[in-house]
Each structure stands twice: as structure tokens, then as C-alpha cells.
C-alpha positions as CSV (number, residue, x, y, z in Angstrom):
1,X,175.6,-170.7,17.3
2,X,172.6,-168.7,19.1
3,X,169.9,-170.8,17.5
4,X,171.9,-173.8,18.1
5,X,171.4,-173.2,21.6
6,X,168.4,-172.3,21.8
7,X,167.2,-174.8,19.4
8,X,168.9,-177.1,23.1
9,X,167.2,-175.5,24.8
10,X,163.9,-175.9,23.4
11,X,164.6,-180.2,23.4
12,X,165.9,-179.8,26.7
13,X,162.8,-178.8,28.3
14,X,160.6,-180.8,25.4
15,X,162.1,-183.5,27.4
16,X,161.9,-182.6,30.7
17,X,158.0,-181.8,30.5
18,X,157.6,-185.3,28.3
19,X,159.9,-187.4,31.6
20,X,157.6,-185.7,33.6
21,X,154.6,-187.9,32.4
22,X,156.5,-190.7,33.4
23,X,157.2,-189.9,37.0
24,X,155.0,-192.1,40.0
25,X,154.6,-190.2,42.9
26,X,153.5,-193.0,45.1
27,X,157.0,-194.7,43.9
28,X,159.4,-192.2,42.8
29,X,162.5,-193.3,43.4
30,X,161.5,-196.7,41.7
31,X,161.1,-198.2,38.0
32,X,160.9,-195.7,35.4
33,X,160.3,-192.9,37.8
34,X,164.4,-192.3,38.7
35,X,164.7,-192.8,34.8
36,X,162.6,-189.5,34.3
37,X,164.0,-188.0,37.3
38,X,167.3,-188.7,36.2
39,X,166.5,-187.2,32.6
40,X,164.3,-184.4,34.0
41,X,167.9,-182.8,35.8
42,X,170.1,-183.8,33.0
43,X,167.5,-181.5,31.2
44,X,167.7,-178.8,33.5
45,X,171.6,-179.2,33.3
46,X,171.9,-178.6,29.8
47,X,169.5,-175.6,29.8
48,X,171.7,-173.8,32.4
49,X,174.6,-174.8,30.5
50,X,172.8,-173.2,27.4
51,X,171.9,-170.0,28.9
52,X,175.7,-169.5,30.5
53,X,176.9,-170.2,27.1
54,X,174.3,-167.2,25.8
55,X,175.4,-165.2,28.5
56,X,179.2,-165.6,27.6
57,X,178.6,-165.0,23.7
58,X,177.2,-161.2,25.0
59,X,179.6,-160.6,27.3
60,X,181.9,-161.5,24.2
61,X,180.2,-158.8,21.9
62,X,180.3,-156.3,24.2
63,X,183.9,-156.8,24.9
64,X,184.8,-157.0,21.3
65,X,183.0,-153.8,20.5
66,X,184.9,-151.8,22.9
């Protein structure tokens, strides 16, 4: 399950940096720029999610261990 989510993780922000490319300053919130702005926060969403479920899975361990 950990290199599941990290292995997330890792597209998540693959595909962030490559919707970044795609972004128009002069015109962002027009074309394809919302597309990669849209997709550069749903990236960001799923790495958060990620890391919380990481964080959970420890806090698990160490609970169990006890």
C-alpha cells in the first residue's frame, strides 16, 4: 500500500509540472489554461490526500505496536 501511494504521488506531481507547460499567463483563466489549472489542483489534491493517508498508516503502526 506505501508504494502505491507514493507511486500517486510521484504521477500526481508528474502531472502537475507537465499542466504547468500548458498554462498562459496573459490568458489564464481561458482555453486550455483553466484545463491545466484545473488539473494542476486536482494534482495537489491527491498528493495531500496521499500524504494524510501515509500519515494515518504510522499512526496505525504505532498504535498497533503498543
Amino acid at each position: 500500500m506505501k508504494y502505491v501511494a507514493y507511486l500517486i504521488i510521484i504521477l500526481a506531481f508528474v502531472l502537475g509540472v507537465f499542466n504547468a507547460t500548458k498554462l498562459d499567463f496573459n490568458a489564464l483563466f481561458e482555453g486550455e489554461s483553466i484545463v491545466g489549472l484545473i488539473t494542476i489542483l486536482a494534482s495537489l489534491c491527491a498528493i495531500v490526500l496521499m500524504l494524510i493517508l501515509l500519515t494515518s498508516k504510522r499512526i496505525e503502526e504505532k498504535v498497533k505496536s503498543k
